[in-house]
VEXFITI-457599 format. One line per 3 residues: their letters; for each residue x, y, z of C-alpha. Coordinates in nm, 3 decimals. Example, Ala and Ser with C-alpha at 12.3 -4.5 7.8 and 13.67 -1.06 7.14 Angstrom:
BEGIN
as> 1.230,-0.450,0.780 | 1.367,-0.106,0.714 $
END
This chain:
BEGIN
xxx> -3.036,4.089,2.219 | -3.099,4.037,1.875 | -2.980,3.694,1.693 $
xxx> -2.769,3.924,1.466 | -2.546,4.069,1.720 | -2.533,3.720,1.926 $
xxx> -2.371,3.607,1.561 | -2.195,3.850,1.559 | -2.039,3.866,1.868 $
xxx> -1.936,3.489,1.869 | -1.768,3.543,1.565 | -1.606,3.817,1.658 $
xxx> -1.500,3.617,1.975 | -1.652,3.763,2.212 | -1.891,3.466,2.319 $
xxx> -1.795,3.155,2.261 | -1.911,2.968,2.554 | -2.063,2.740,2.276 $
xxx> -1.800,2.729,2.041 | -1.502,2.606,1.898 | -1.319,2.826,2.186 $
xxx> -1.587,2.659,2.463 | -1.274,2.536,2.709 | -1.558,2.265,2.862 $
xxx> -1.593,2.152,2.450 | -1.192,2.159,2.419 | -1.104,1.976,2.762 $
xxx> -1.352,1.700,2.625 | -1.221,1.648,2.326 | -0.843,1.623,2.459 $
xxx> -0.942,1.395,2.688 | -1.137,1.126,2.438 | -0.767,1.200,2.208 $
xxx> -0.552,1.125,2.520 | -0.755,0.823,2.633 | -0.793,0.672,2.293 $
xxx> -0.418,0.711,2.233 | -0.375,0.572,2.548 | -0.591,0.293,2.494 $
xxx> -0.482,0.222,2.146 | -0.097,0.216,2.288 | -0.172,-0.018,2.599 $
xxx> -0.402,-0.256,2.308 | -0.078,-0.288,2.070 | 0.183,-0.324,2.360 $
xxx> -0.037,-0.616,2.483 | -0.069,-0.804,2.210 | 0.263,-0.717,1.990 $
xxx> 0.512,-0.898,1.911 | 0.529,-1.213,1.907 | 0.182,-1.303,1.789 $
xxx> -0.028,-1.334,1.439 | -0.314,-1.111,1.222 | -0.596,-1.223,1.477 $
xxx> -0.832,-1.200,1.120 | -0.867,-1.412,0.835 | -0.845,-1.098,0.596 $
xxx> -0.529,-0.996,0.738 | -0.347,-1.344,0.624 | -0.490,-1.299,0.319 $
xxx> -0.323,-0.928,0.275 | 0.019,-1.071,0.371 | -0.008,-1.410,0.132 $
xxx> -0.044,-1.124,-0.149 | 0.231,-0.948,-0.008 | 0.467,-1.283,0.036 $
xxx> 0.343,-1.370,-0.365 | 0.444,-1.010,-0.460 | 0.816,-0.964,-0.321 $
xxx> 0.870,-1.348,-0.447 | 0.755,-1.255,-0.817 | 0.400,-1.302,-0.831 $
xxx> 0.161,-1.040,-0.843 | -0.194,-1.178,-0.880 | -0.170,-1.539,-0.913 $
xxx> -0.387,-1.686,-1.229 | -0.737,-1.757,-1.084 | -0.709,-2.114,-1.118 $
xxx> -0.363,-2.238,-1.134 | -0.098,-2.512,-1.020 | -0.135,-2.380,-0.632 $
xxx> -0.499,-2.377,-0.670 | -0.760,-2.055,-0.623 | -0.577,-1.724,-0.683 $
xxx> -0.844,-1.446,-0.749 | -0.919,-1.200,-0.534 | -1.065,-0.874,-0.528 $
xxx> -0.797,-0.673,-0.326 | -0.641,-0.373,-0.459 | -0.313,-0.389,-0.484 $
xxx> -0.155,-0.079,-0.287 | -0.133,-0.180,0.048 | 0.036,-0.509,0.045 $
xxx> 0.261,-0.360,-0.236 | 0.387,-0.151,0.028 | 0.397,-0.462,0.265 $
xxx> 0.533,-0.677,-0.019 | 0.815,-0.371,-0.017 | 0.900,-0.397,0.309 $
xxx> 0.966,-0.730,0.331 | 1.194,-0.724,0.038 | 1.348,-0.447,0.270 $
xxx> 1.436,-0.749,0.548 | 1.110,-0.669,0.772 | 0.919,-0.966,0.872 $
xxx> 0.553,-1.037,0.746 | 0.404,-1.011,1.072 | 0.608,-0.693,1.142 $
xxx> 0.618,-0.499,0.772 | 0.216,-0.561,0.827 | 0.182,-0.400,1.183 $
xxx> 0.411,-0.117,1.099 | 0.201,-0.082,0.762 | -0.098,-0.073,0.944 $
xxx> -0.038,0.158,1.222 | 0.151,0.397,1.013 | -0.159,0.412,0.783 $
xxx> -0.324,0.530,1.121 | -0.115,0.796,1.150 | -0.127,0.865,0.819 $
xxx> -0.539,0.911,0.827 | -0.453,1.166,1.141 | -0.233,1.402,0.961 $
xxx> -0.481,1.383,0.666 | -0.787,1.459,0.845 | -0.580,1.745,1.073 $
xxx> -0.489,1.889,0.708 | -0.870,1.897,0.609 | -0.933,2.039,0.918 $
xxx> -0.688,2.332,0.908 | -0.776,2.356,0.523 | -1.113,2.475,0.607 $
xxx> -0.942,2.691,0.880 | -1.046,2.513,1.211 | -0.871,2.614,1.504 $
xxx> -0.537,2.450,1.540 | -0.625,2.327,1.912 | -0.975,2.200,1.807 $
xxx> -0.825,2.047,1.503 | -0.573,1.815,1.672 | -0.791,1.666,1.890 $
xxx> -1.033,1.589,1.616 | -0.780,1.420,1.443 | -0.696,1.192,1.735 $
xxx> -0.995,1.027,1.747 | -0.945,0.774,1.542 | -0.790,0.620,1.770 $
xxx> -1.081,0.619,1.971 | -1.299,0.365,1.726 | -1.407,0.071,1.730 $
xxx> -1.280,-0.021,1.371 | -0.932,0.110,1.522 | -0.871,-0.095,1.819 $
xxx> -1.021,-0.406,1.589 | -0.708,-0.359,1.336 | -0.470,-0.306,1.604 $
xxx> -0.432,-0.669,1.578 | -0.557,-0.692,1.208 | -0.434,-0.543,0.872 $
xxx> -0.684,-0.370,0.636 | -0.654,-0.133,0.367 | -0.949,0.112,0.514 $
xxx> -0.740,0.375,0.709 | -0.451,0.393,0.460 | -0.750,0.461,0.196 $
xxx> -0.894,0.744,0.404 | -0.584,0.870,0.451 | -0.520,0.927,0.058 $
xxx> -0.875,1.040,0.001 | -0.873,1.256,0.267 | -0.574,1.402,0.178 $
xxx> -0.705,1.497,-0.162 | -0.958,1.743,0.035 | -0.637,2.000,0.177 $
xxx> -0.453,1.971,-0.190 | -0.786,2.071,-0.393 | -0.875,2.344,-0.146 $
xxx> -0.498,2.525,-0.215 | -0.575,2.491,-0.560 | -0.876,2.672,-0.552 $
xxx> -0.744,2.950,-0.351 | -0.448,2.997,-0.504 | -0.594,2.951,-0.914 $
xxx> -0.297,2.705,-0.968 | -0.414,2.344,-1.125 | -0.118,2.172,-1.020 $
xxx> -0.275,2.123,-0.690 | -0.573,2.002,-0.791 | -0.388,1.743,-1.006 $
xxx> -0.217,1.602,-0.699 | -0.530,1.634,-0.544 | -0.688,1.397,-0.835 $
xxx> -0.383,1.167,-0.832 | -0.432,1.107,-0.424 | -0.815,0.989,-0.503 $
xxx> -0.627,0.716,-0.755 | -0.392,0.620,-0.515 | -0.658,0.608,-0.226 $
xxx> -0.882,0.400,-0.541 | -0.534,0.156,-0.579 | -0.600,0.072,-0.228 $
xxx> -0.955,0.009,-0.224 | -1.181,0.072,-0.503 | -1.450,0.245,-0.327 $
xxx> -1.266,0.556,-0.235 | -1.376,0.657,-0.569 | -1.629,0.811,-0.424 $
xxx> -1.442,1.121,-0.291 | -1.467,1.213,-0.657 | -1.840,1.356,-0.600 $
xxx> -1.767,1.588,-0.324 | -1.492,1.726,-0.460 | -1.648,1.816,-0.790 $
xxx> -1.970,1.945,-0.631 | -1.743,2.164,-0.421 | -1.558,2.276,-0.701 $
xxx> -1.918,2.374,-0.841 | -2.022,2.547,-0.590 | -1.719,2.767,-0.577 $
xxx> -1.769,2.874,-0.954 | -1.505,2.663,-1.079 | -1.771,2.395,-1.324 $
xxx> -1.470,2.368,-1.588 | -1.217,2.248,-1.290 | -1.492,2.033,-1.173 $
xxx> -1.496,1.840,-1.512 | -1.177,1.833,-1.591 | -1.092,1.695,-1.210 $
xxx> -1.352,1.440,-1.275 | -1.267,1.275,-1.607 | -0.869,1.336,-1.538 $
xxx> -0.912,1.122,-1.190 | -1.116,0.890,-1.366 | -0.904,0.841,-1.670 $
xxx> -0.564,0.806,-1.440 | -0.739,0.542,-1.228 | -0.796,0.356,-1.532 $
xxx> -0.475,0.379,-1.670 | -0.294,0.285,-1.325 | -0.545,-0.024,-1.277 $
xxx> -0.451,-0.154,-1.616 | -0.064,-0.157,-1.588 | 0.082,-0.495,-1.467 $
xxx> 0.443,-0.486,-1.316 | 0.664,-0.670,-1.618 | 0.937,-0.782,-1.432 $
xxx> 0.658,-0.963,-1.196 | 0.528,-1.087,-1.510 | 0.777,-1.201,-1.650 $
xxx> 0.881,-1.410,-1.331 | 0.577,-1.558,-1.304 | 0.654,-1.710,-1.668 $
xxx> 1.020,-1.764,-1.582 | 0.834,-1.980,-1.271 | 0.606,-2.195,-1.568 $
xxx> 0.912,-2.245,-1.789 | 1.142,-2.395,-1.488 | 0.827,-2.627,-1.388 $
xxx> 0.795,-2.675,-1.788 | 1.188,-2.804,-1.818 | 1.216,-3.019,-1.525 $
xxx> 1.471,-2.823,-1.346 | 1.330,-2.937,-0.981 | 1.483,-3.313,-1.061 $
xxx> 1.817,-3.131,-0.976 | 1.716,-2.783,-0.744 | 1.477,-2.719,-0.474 $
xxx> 1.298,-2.373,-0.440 | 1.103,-2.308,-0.111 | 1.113,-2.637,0.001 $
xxx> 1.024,-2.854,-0.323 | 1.252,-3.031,-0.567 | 1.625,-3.198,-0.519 $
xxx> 1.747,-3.022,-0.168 | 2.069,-3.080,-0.300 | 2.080,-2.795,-0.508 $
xxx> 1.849,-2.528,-0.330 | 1.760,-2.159,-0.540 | 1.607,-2.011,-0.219 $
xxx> 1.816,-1.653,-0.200 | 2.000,-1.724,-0.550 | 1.836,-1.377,-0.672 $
xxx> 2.022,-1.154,-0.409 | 2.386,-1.360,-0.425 | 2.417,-1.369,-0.836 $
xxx> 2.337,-1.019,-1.100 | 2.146,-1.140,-1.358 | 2.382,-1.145,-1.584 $
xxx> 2.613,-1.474,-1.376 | 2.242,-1.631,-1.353 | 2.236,-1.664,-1.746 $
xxx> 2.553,-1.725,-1.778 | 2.487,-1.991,-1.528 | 2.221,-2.117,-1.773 $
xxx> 2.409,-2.046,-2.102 | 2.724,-2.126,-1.995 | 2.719,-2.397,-1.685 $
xxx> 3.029,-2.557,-1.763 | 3.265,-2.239,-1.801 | 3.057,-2.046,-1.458 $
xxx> 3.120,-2.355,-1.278 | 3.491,-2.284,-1.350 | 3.442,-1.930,-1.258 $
xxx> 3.265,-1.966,-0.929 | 3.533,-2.286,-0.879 | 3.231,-2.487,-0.818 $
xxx> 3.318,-2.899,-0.793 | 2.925,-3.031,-0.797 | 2.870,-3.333,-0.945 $
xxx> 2.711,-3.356,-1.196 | 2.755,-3.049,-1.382 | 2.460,-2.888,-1.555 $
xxx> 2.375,-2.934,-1.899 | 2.416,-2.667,-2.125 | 2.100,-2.753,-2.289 $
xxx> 1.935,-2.483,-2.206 | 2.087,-2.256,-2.367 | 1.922,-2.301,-2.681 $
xxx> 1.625,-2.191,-2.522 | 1.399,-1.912,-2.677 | 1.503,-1.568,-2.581 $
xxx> 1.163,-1.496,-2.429 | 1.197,-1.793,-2.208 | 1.552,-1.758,-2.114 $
xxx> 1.493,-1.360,-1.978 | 1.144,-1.499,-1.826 | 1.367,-1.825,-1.641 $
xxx> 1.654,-1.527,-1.535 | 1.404,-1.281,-1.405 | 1.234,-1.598,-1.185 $
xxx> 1.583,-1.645,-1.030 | 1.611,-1.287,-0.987 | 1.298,-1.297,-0.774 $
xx> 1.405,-1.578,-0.508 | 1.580,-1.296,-0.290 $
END
């Protein structure tokens, strides 16, 4: 028969004993999903909970996250607490730094972080798949294995920003494929903004830039292409130079209680007077009763019928404004 019609035929259905429609091709790939999902479900049972990040790395993710919901994003690279720089991105243990401030546990708001982003690369890559219509039943299988990796079952006792990356990136590839086949730009911005997001998490996945634009190329959109490019590249750029203020200015508010003494009478996380401990202060008092407790000690003592001896100075009112809202938004932070 010749190769034409054999072409033909499978892709017309009629043979595909080789095929996305082989059932020997299908029942093997269901059964690497099933066992790696297995696998990966027996690995996480065994060792969760009541354990630690078995890497290094991973303590390192959740000291950023424990700076973060206390105030400090990025600490200084040389500072009072000593080495601070680091080359991490700051998505991922913003989202962990979130979910503690939500109540969850380090340990936990990392492991739920980390498998979600798991899931998360799945439904990506099954969107990618489907995008660039694959068979629904071949497609889900395909998506399951990454479970089956050995990069998986290594972070199902780790956290690591590589999965929830992919799963951005990857999810750019479904967004800019509906844009191009239904001529509307919006998509392809989304598409764009998921590459910064997936960049946010780790810097590298910058790289899903050049397949996208040479497939915009090739399907005669050049002008998308560009504009993708430079639009991506200018949002990243934008988004890596903006600096949370309030986090700012608690980290100043932190300098300017160290600068006035204020540890001779309070404690915060375990150093200074333990007679008058700020752990938690930021989630009992607004902001507002914590400068008036600064302004005005004498008169929110009365208020809060407080008898502590002795009462605190109102000295400090007569600090600069800048300090005073940079000393409020460090109490704020001690949640």
């Amino acid at each position: 028969m010749p190769i034409h019609q054999v072409l033909i035929q499978r892709r017309d259905g009629h043979d595909a004993s080789s095929g996305p429609g082989d059932p020997w091709l299908l029942a093997a790939l269901w059964t690497l999903a099933i066992v790696a999902v297995a696998a990966a479900v027996r690995l996480l049972v065994w060792y969760w909970p009541g354990r630690v990040f078995d890497g290094v790395t991973s303590h390192i993710w959740t000291a950023l996250a424990w700076d973060l919901a206390h105030g400090h994003f990025y600490r200084p690279l040389l500072g009072p607490d000593g080495y601070g720089g680091t080359r991490y991105m700051p998505l991922l243990f913003g989202i962990q730094a979130l979910l503690m401030r939500l109540g969850f546990d380090p340990i936990d708001a990392g492991v739920l972080l980390m498998q979600g982003s798991v899931l998360a690369a799945a439904a990506a890559l099954y969107a990618a798949l489907r995008a660039h219509q694959v068979p629904r039943g071949l497609a889900v299988p395909l998506a399951l294995t990454v479970f089956g990796t050995v990069i998986y079952q290594q972070y199902c006792t780790d956290l690591d920003p590589d999965y929830l990356a992919f799963a951005l990136a990857m999810s750019s590839v479904p967004l800019a494929v509906r844009s191009v086949r239904h001529h509307q730009s919006g998509w392809l911005f989304a598409a764009g903004l998921a590459v910064v997001l997936a960049a946010l998490t780790k810097v590298t996945a910058l790289a899903y830039l050049v397949p996208l634009a040479w497939w915009l190329l090739t399907s005669a959109r050049p002008r998308a292409a560009a504009w993708f490019v430079m639009g991506t590249l200018a949002l990243f750029t934008l988004a890596a130079g903006v600096r949370p203020g309030f986090a700012q200015d608690a980290k100043k508010g932190e300098a300017v209680y160290t600068a006035q003494k204020c540890s001779l009478c309070h404690q915060v996380a375990g150093k200074g007077n333990k007679t008058n401990p700020l752990d938690g202060v930021g989630a009992k008092l607004s902001a507002e009763d914590i400068r008036q407790w600064i302004t005005h000690p004498v008169e929110a003592a009365a208020k809060a019928k407080s008898t502590k001896k002795p009462p605190m100075p109102a000295k400090y009112g007569s600090l600069p404004a800048a300090d005073l809202d940079a000393l409020v938004a460090y109490m704020q932070s001690l949640k």
